[in-house]
C-alpha positions in Angstrom: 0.0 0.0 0.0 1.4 3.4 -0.8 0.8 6.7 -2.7 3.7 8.2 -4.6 3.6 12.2 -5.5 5.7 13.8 -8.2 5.4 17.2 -9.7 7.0 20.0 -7.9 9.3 21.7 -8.7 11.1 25.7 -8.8 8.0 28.0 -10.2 8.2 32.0 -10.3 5.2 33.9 -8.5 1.7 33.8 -11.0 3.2 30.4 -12.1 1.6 27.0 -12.2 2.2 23.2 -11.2 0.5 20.0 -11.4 1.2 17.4 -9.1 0.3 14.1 -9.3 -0.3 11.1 -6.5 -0.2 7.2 -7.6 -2.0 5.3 -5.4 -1.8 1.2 -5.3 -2.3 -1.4 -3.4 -5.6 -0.4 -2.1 -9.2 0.0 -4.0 -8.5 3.4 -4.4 -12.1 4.6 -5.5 -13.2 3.8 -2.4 -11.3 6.5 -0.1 -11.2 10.0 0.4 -7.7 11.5 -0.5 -6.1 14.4 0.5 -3.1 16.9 0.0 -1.6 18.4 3.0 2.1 20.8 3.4 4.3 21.7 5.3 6.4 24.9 5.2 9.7 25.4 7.2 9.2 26.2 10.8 5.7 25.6 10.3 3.0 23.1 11.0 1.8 20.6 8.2 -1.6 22.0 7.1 -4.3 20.5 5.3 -4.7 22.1 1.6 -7.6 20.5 -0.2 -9.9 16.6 0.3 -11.6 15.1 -2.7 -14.6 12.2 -1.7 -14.0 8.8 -3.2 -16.3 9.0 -6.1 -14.5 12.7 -6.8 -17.9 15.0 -6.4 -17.3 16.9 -3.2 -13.9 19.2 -2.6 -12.5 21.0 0.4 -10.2 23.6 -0.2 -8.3 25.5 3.1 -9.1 29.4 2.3 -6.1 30.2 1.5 -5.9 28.3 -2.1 -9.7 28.6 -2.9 -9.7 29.9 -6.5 -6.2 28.8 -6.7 -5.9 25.5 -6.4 -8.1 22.6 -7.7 -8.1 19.0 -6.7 -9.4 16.1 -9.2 -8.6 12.5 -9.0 -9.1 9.6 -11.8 -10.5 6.6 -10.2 -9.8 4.2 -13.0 -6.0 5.3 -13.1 -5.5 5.2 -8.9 -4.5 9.1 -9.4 -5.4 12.3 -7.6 -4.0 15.6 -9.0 -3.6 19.3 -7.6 -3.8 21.9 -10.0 -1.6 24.9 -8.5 -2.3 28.3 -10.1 -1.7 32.0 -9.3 1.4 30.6 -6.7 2.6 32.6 -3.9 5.7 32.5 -2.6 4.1 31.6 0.5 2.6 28.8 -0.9 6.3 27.4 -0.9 6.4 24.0 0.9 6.8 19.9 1.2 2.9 18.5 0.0 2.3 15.1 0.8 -0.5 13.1 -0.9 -2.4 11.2 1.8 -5.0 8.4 1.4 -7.8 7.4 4.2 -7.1 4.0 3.8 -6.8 2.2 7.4 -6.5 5.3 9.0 -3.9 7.5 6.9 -1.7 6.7 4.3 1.1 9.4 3.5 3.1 9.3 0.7 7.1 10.8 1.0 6.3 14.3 -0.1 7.4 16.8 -3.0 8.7 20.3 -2.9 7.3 23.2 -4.3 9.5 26.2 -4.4 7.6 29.7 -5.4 10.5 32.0 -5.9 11.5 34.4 -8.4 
């Protein structure tokens, strides 16, 4: 069982990334998924939650209108679709399945930095 993340990367402010979550190992269309950060110094933070079937979204208030989660049940993926980045929206994000209890995957940087 594991999710694997990919996708960040080094982005100027007003950029845009994509990142991506493999899940296997589970039946993934049945659980809620979820990225979360963590910036230095700071505490890991929960950014957006898609339901199982991918028709309900939660987004923290900082990325609403910014940031879009999706997921594709019949490829075991779940995407976040960064936009209008912030240098403050510099961080690790971690892909994270509700699969007995919490599955997190090892994390991928996102740098926002001109």
């Amino acid at each position: 069982v594991q999710v694997v993340e990919s996708g960040g990367g080094l982005v100027q402010p007003g950029g845009s990334l994509r990142l991506s979550c493999a899940a296997s190992g589970f039946t993934f269309s049945s659980y809620a998924m979820s990225w979360y950060r963590q910036a230095p110094g700071k505490e890991r933070e929960l950014v957006a939650t898609i339901n199982s079937a991918g028709g309900t979204s939660y987004y923290v208030d900082s990325v609403k209108g910014r940031f879009t989660i999706s997921r594709d049940n019949a490829k075991n993926t779940v995407h976040l679709q960064m936009n209008s980045l912030r240098p403050e929206d510099t961080a690790v994000y971690y892909c994270v399945a509700y699969y007995s209890g919490r599955i997190w995957g090892q994390g991928t940087q996102v740098t926002v930095s001109s």
